[in-house]
C-alpha positions in Angstrom: 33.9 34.1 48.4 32.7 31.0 46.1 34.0 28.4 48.0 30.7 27.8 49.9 29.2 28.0 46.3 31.6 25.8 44.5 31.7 23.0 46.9 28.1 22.6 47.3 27.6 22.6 43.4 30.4 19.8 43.0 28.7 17.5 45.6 25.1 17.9 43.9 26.7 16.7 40.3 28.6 14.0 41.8 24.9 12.2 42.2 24.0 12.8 38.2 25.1 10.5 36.1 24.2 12.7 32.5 26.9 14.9 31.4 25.0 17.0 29.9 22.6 17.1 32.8 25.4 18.2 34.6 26.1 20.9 33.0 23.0 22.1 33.0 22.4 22.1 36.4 25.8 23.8 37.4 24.7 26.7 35.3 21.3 26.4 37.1 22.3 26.5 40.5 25.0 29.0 40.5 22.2 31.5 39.3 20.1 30.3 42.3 22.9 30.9 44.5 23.8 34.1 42.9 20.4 35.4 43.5 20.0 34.2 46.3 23.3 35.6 47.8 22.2 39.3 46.4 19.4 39.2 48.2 20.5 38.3 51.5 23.8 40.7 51.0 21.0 43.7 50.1 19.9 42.6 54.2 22.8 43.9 55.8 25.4 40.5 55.7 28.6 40.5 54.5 28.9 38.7 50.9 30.3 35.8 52.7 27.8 35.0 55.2 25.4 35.9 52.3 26.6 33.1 50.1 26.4 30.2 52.9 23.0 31.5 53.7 22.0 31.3 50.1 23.7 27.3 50.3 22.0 26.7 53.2 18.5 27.3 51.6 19.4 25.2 48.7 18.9 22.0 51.2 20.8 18.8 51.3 22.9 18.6 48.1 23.1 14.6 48.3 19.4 14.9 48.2 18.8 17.9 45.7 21.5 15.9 43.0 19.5 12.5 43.2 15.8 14.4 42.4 17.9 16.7 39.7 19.6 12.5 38.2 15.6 11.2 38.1 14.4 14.5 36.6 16.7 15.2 33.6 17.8 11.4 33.1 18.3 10.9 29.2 15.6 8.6 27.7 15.9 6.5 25.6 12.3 5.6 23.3 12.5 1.6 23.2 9.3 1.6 21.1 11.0 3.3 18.7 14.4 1.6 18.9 11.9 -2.0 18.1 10.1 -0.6 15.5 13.8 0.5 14.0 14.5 -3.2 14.4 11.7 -4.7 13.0 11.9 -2.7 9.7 15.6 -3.6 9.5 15.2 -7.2 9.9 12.5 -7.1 7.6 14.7 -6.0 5.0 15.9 -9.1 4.1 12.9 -10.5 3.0 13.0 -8.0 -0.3 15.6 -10.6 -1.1 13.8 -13.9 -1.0 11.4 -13.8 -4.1 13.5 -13.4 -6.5 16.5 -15.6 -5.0 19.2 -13.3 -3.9 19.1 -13.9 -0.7 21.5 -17.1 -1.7 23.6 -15.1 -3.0 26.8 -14.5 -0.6 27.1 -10.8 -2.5 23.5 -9.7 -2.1 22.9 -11.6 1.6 26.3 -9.9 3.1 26.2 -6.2 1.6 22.2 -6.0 2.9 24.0 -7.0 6.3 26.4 -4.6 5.8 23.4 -2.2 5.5 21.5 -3.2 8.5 24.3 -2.9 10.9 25.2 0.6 9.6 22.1 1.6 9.7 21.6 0.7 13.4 24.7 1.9 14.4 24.0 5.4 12.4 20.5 5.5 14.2 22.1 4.4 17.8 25.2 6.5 17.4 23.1 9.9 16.7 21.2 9.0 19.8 24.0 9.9 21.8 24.6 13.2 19.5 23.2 15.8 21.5 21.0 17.3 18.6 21.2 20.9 19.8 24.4 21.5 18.9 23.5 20.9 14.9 21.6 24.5 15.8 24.1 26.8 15.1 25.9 25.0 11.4 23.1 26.0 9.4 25.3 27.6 7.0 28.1 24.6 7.5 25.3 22.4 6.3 24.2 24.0 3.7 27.2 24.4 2.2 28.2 21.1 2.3 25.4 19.6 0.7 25.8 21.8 -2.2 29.3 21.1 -2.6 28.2 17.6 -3.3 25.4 18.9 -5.8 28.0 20.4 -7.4 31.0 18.2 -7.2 28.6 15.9 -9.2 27.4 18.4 -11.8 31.0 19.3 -12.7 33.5 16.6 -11.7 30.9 13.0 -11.9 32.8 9.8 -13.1 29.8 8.3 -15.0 26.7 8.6 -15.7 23.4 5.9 -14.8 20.3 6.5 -16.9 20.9 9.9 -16.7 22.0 10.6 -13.5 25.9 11.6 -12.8 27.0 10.2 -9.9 31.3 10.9 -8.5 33.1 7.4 -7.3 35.8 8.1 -4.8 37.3 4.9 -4.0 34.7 2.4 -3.2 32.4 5.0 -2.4 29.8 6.0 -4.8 28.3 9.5 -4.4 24.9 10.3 -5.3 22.4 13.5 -5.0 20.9 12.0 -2.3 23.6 12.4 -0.4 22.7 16.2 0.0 19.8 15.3 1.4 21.0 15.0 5.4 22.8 18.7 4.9 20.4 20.7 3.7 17.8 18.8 6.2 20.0 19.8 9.1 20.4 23.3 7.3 16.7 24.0 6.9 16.1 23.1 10.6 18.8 25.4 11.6 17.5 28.3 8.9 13.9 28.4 10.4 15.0 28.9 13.6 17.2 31.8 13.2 15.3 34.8 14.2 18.2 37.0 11.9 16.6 35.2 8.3 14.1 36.8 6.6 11.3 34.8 4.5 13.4 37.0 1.3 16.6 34.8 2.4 14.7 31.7 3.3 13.2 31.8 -0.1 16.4 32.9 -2.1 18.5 30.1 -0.2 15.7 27.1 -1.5 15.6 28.3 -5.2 19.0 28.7 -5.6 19.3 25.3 -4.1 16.5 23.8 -6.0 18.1 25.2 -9.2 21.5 23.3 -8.4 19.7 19.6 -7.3 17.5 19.5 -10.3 20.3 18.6 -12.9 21.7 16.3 -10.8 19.0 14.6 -9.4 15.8 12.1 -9.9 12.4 13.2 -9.6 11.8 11.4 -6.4 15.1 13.1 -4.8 13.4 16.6 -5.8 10.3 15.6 -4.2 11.6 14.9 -1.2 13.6 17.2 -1.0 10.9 20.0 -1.6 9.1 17.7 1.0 11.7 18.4 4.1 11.2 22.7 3.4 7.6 22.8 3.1 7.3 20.3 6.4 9.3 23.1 8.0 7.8 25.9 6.7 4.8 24.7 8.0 6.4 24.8 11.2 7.7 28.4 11.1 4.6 29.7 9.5 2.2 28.2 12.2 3.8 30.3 14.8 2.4 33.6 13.0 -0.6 32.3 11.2 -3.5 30.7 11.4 -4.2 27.1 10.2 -6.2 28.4 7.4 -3.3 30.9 6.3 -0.4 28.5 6.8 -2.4 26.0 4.5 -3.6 28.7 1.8 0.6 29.7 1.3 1.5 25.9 1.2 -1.4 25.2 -1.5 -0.1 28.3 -3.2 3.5 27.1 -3.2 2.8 23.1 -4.3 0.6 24.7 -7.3 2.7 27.4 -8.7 5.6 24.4 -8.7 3.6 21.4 -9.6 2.3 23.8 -12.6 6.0 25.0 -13.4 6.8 21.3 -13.6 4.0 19.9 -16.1 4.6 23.0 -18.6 8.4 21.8 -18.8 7.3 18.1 -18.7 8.6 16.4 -21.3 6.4 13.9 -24.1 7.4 10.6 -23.0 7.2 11.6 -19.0 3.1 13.0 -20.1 3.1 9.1 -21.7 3.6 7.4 -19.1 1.4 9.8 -16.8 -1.3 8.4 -19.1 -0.5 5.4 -18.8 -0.8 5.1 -15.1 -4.1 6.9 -15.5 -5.3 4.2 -18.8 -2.5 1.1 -18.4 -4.7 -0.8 -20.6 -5.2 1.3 -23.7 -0.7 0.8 -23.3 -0.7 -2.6 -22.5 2.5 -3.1 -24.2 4.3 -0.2 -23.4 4.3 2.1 -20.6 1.7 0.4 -19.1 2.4 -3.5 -18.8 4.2 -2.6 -15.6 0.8 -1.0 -14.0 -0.9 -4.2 -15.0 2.2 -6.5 -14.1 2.2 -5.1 -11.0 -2.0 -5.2 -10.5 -1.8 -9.1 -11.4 1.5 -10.1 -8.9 -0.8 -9.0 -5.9 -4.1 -9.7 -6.9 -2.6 -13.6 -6.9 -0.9 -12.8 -3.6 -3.5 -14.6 -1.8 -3.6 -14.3 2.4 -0.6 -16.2 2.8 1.6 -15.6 -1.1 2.6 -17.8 -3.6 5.8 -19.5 -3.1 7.7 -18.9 -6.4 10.9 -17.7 -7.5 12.6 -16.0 -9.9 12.7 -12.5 -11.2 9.0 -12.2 -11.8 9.0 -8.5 -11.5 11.3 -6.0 -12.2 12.9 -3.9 -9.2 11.6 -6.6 -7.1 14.1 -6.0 -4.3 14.4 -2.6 -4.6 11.2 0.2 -5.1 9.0 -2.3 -6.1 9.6 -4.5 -2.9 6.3 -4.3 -1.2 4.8 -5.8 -4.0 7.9 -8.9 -4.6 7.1 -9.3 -0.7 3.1 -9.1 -0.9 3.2 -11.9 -3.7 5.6 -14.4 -2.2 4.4 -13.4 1.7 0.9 -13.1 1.1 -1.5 -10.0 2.1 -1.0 -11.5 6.1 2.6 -10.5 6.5 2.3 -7.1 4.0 -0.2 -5.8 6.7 2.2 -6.3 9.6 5.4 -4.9 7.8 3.5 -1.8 6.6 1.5 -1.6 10.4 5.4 -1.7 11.7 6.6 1.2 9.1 3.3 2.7 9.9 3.4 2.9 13.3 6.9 4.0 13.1 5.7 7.4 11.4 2.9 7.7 14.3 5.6 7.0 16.4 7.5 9.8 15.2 4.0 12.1 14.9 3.7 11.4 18.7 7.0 12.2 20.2 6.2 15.8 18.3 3.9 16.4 20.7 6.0 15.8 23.9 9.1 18.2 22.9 9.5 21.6 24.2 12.6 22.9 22.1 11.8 24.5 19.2 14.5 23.2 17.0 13.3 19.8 18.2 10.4 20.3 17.3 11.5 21.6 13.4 13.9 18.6 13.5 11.2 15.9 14.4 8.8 17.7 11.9 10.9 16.9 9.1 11.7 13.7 9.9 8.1 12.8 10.8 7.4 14.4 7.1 10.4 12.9 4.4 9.6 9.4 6.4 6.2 8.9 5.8 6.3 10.7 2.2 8.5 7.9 1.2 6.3 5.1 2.7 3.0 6.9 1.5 4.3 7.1 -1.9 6.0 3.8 -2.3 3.2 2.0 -0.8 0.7 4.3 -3.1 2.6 3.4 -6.4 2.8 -0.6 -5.5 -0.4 -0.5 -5.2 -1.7 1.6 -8.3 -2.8 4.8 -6.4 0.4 6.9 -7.5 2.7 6.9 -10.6 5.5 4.5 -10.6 9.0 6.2 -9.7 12.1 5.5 -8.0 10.8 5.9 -4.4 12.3 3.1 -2.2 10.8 1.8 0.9 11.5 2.6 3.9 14.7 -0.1 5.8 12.7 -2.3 3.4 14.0 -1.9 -0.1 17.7 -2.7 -0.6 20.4 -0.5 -0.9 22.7 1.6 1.7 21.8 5.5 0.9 18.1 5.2 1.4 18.5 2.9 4.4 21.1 5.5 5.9 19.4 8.8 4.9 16.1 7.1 7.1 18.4 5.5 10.2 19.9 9.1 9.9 16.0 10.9 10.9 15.6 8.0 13.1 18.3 8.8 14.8 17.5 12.5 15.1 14.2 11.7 16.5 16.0 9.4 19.1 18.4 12.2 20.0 15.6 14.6 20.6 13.6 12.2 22.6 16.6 11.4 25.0 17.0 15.0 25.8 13.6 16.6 25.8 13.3 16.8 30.0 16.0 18.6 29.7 15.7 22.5 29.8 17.0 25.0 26.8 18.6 28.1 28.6 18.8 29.6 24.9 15.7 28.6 23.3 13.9 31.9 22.6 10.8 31.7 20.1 11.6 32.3 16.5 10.9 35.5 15.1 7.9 35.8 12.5 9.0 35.8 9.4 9.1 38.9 7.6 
C-alpha cells in the first residue's frame, strides 16, 4: 500500500516547476488521498483497492500538475522591481551639484552601492520569507549584540556616535536595524508572547540603542514596533482603540524625550520654528536651505560646487531640486512615492499573517524616511540626519531599504501560495 499513492504524487510534481510549490502540493495531495482512501476502506474495500480508488478520483495527474504550476506559480512584482530601479539610478544624480560625480572614488563606491543594493533586493526575492518566522529570538539577539559590541568594544567615535571597524567594514547602530525588524515580525506573531514580554523586550532594547545611536536611528526604530503593533492590536481592537494606545504610547515617549532634551537640541528646535530671529546660528541652514529651492526654478540652476552642506547625502533632495529644477524633483519623489503605495497595495493582496506584519513594517520605516527627509528639505520638519530613500549616498541606508524591498518582493512571489501553519495570532494579553 502507497505505491498507487506515491507514483501518482511524483507524476503531478514533475509538471511544477516551483520547489516550493512542490512541496506544498505533495503534502496536499497525500492528505486528499489519505482521506479519501479512509473513506472508501470504511465501504467495505480492502486498503489497497481503497487507495487506487481514491487515485482514481484525483483525475489525470498530467492535467491536475499543470492547473496546480499556473495556480501557485511564484510572481514576481515588475512594478516594483522598476520603481527599485528607477530610485537606484537616480541616486547618482545626488552627486552632480556639487561635482563628485567626477570623482573616480565617489562615482565607483555609489556603483558599488547600487549593484549591492539590487542584488540584496533580488537575492531576498528568492528567500522564501516564511522561514524568518521562527528566528525571532535569533534576530533579536543578534541585533543587540551589535548594539552592544559598539557600546563596549567601538574603535572611534564620529560626532558622538561609536561606531566598531572590522577590516574594511565599518559597523554602525543602524546595522541593528534589519534584526530586530525581522525579530519584531516574528514576536507579534507568536501566540506564546504576552503584551508584558512584548513590552519588556522593546524597553530593554530601546534602553541599549539609545547610547549608541542618532536620533533618527531611534525614530525609526520606534517606527518599525508601533507599525507592528498596530498590526497585532487591530486583530482585537477597534480602530478607535488601536489608535487611542498608539497616541498614548508616541505621547508618554515624545514627553519623556523633551524633559531630558538637552539646551542646545531646544535651540535649534526654535530655530526651525523662528530661523530668522537665528540667522547666524542655528538657523542660516533653515534659510540656506529655503533660498537654494526657491531659486530652483522649473528646470534648476546649473551650478556647481559645494553650495550646501550634506548636499549629497540627507540634504540631497534639495542639491538635486536646485541644479534639476522643480520638473525632475516631482518625478523622483512621484517614483519614491509610488514605491511606498506600491508597498501599501501589495498589503492588501497577502493572506499570511506574518506577510502581512513583514510588509507592514516595511511599508511603515520606508515612507517615514521619505516623509521626513522630504518634510525637513523642505522646511515642514526639523533638520536631522534622515537620508533619502536609494537617493542619498551611502551603503547602510541604501542596504537597510533594498533589504524591505526585498522582503516585500519575497512576500509578493509567494502569496498564491497556501500556509498549512498559519493560525491567527492570539490577542494579546
Amino acid at each position: 500500500m502507497g505505491h498507487e499513492k506515491n507514483s501518482f504524487i511524483q507524476e503531478v510534481v514533475k509538471h511544477i516547476k516551483s520547489n516550493e510549490a512542490k512541496r506544498l502540493v505533495k503534502d496536499e495531495l497525500a492528505y486528499h488521498i489519505k482521506c479519501s482512501t479512509e473513506e472508501w476502506a470504511q465501504k467495505g474495500m480492502s486498503d489497497e483497492d481503497a487507495e487506487k480508488q481514491a487515485v482514481k478520483q484525483m483525475g489525470s495527474p498530467i492535467q491536475l500538475g499543470m492547473q496546480f504550476d499556473k495556480l501557485y506559480r511564484p510572481q514576481v512584482d515588475w512594478l516594483m522591481i522598476i520603481l527599485l530601479g528607477l530610485a537606484l539610478c537616480f541616486g547618482f544624480l545626488s552627486l552632480i551639484p556639487a561635482g563628485y560625480i567626477s570623482i573616480p572614488h565617489y562615482a565607483v563606491k555609489k556603483m558599488l552601492t547600487i549593484l549591492i543594493g539590487a542584488a540584496v533586493a533580488l537575492g531576498l526575492m528568492l528567500v522564501n520569507y516564511r522561514i524568518l518566522k521562527k528566528y525571532g529570538f535569533v534576530y533579536f539577539g543578534l541585533g543587540i549584540s551589535i548594539l552592544l559590541a559598539l557600546q563596549f568594544l567601538a574603535s572611534r567615535y564620529i560626532m558622538g556616535m561609536p561606531y566598531l571597524a572590522i577590516g574594511p567594514v565599518r559597523i554602525e547602530s543602524t546595522m541593528a536595524l534589519p534584526f530586530l525588524f525581522l525579530a519584531w515580525a516574528s514576536f507579534f506573531e507568536n501566540n506564546r508572547m504576552r503584551l508584558w514580554q512584548l513590552a519588556l523586550l522593546f524597553f530593554i532594547s530601546l534602553i541599549i540603542l539609545i547610547p549608541v545611536s542618532m536620533l533618527p536611528t531611534i525614530i525609526l526604530y520606534i517606527v518599525i514596533v508601533l507599525a507592528m503593533l498596530a498590526r497585532r492590536l487591530s486583530r482585537t481592537f477597534s480602530f478607535a482603540k488601536t489608535a487611542a494606545i498608539l497616541t498614548a504610547m508616541i505621547t508618554i515617549m515624545s514627553t519623556g524625550y523633551y524633559i531630558q532634551m538637552k539646551n542646545y537640541v531646544k535651540m535649534r528646535f526654535t530655530a526651525f520654528l523662528y530661523p530668522e530671529r537665528d540667522s547666524e546660528g542655528f538657523g542660516y541652514l533653515y534659510l540656506h536651505l529655503r533660498k537654494a529651492l526657491s531659486s530652483a526654478g522649473w528646470f534648476g540652476q546649473r551650478e556647481h560646487g559645494d553650495f550646501l552642506p550634506e548636499g549629497h547625502t540627507d540634504m540631497a533632495f534639495v542639491s538635486i531640486t536646485h541644479y534639476a529644477g522643480w520638473l525632475f524633483a516631482a518625478i523622483l519623489l512621484a517614483t519614491l512615492l509610488f514605491l511606498a503605495i506600491r508597498m501599501a497595495f501589495i498589503l492588501t493582496m497577502i493572506h499570511d499573517s506574518f506577510g502581512k506584519m513583514l510588509v507592514t513594517g516595511a511599508v511603515a520605516l520606508f515612507s517615514a524616511q521619505v516623509f521626513y527627509n522630504i518634510g525637513m528639505s523642505i522646511g515642514l520638519l526639523p533638520l536631522t540626519s534622515v537620508s533619502l530613500p536609494f537617493i542619498s549616498y551611502g551603503l547602510m541606508p541604501t542596504l537597510i531599504n533594498a533589504f524591505i524591498v526585498g522582503l516585500v518582493l519575497s512576500v509578493y512571489r509567494r502569496k498564491d501560495l497556501p500556509v498549512h501553519s498559519a493560525a491567527p495570532a492570539k490577542p494579546l494579553q
